[in-house]
C-alpha positions in Angstrom: 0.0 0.0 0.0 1.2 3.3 -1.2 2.1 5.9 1.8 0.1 9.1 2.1 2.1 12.6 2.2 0.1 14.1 5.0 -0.5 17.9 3.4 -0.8 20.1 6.1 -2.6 23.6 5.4 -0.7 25.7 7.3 1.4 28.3 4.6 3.5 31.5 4.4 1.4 34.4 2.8 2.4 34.6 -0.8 4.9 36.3 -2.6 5.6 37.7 -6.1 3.7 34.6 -8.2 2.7 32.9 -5.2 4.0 29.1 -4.6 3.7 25.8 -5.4 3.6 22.7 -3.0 6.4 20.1 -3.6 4.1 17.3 -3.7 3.4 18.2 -7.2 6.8 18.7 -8.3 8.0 15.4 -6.6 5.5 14.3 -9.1 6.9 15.8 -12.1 10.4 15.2 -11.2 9.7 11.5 -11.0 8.1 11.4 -14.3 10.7 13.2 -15.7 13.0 10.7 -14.2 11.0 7.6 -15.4 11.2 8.9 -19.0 14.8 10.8 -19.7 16.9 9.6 -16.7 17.4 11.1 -12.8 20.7 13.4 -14.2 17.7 15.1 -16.9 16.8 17.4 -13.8 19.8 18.2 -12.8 21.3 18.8 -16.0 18.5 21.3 -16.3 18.8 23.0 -13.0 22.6 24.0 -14.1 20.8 26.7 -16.3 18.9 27.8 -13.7 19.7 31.2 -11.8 21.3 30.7 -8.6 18.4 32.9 -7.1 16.3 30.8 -8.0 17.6 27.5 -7.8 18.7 28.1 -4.4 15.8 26.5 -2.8 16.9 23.0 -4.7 19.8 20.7 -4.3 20.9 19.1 -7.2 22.6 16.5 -4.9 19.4 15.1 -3.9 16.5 12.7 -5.5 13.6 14.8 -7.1 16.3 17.7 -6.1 15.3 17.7 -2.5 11.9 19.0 -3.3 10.2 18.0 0.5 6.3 17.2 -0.9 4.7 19.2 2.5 6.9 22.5 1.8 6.2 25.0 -0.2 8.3 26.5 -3.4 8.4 29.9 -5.1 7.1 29.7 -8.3 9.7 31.9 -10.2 12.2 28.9 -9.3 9.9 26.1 -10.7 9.1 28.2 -13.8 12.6 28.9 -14.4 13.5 25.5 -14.4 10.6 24.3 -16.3 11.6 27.4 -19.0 15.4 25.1 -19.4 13.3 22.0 -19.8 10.7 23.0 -22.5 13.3 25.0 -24.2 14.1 22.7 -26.9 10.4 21.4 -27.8 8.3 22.8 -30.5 4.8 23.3 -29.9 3.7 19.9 -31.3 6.6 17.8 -29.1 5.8 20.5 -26.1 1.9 19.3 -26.0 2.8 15.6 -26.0 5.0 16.5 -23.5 3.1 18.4 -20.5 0.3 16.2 -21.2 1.9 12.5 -20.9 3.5 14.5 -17.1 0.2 16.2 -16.4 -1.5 12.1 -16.7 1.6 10.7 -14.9 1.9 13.4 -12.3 -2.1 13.5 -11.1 -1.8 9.6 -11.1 1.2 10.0 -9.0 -0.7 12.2 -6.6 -3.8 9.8 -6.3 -1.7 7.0 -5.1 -0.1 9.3 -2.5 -0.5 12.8 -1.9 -4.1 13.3 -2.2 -5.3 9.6 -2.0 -7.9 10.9 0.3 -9.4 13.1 -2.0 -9.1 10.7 -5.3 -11.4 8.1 -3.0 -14.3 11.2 -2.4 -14.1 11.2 -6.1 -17.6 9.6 -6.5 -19.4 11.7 -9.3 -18.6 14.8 -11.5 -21.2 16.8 -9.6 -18.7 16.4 -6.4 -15.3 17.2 -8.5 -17.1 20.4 -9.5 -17.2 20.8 -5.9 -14.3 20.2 -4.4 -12.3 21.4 -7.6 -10.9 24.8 -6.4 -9.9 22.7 -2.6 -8.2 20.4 -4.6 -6.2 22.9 -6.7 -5.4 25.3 -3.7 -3.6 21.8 -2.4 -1.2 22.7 -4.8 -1.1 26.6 -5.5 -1.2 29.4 -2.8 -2.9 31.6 -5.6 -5.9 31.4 -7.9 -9.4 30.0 -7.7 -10.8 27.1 -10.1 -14.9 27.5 -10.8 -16.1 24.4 -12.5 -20.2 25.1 -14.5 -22.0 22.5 -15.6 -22.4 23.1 -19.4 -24.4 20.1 -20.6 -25.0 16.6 -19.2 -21.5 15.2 -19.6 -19.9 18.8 -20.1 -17.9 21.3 -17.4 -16.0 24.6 -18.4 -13.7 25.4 -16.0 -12.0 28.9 -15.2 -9.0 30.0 -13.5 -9.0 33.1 -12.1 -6.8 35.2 -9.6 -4.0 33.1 -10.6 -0.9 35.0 -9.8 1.6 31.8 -10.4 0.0 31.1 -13.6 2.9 30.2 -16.5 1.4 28.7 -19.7 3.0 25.3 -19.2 1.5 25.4 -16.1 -1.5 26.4 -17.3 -1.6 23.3 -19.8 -0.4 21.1 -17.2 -3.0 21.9 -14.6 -5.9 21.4 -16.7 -4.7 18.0 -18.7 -4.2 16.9 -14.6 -8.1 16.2 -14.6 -7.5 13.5 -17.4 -6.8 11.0 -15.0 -9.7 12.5 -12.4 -12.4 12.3 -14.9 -11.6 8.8 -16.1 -11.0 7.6 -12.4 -14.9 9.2 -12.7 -15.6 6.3 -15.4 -15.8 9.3 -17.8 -15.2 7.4 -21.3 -14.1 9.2 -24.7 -12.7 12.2 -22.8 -12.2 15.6 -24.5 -10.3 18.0 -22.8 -10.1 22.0 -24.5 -7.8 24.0 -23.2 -7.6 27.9 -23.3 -5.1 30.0 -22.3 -4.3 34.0 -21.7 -1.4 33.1 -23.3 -2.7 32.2 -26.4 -5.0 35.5 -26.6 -7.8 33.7 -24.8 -10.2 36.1 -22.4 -9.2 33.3 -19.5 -7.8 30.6 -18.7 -9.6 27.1 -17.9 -11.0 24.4 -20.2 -14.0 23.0 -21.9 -14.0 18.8 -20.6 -16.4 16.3 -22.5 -16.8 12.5 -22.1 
């Protein structure tokens, strides 16, 4: 049986873009492990600023990222920045969405095990959406509306952390929610304010 990160709630006000909690990046960091080998991250944290690599340690697994602390988000969007560097756009889709599925599957075995078994019925993930995301962001708020029988849009809104990659990442996440759901023939449509759009969020359909 998979051990649970207990998450506690407790948090430093945020800063600048806010934070993100190192369960999630643990996540990432293993998938990225899994797939391109464990010296991938470091390799990439050399081209980080020292500002803001500082709260890493390359001589540590998954960098010493500690799943209960939080982490500044500059740091974790200048690293990703290195990492998605080389992709085109095609390549760079593949490649958040294979770590968004990976990462949220991740989580559900451990982080947020607790919430993945509440996970009985859309009508409660619309709910419990915006608790889940604040797990792992100390900015933003997620509203989830009911746009058909087996349709949600959901927005993002206030989010100070928000980086498109992260953007993309965060809604591809609910892949693996929605199927866990039995939602079949998933369609997930992302937007991005990026990408000229009025918000960010995404249009899901099964």
């Amino acid at each position: 049986m998979a051990a649970q990160v207990q998450i506690s709630s407790a948090q430093a006000a945020p800063t600048g873009k806010g934070s993100v909690r190192g369960a999630g990046i643990i996540e990432w960091l293993r998938w990225q492990s899994e797939c391109f080998g464990a010296e991938t991250a470091v390799a990439a944290l050399r081209h980080v600023a020292p500002e803001q690599r500082a709260c890493f340690d390359a001589s540590k697994p998954f960098l010493g990222v500690d799943p209960q602390k939080w982490y500044p988000a500059e740091s974790f969007h200048a690293f990703l920045d290195v990492v998605v560097k080389p992709l085109d756009p095609a390549a760079l889709e593949a490649y958040v969405d294979d770590a968004a599925r990976k990462t949220m599957q991740g989580l559900m075995r451990r982080a947020v095990s607790s919430f993945a078994s509440s996970l009985s019925s859309v009508e409660r993930y619309a709910r419990i959406t915006n608790a889940l995301f604040r797990l792992m962001h100390d900015t933003g708020r997620v509203q989830i509306v009911m746009r058909g029988p087996r349709q949600h849009e959901a927005t993002i809104s206030d989010w100070r952390g928000h980086h498109p990659v992260v953007c993309r990442f965060t809604v591809m996440c609910q892949a693996p929610i929605y199927q866990r759901m039995g939602c079949t023939e998933l369609q997930i449509r992302h937007s991005c304010v990026a990408s000229g759009a009025p918000s960010c969020g995404c249009v899901t359909s099964w």
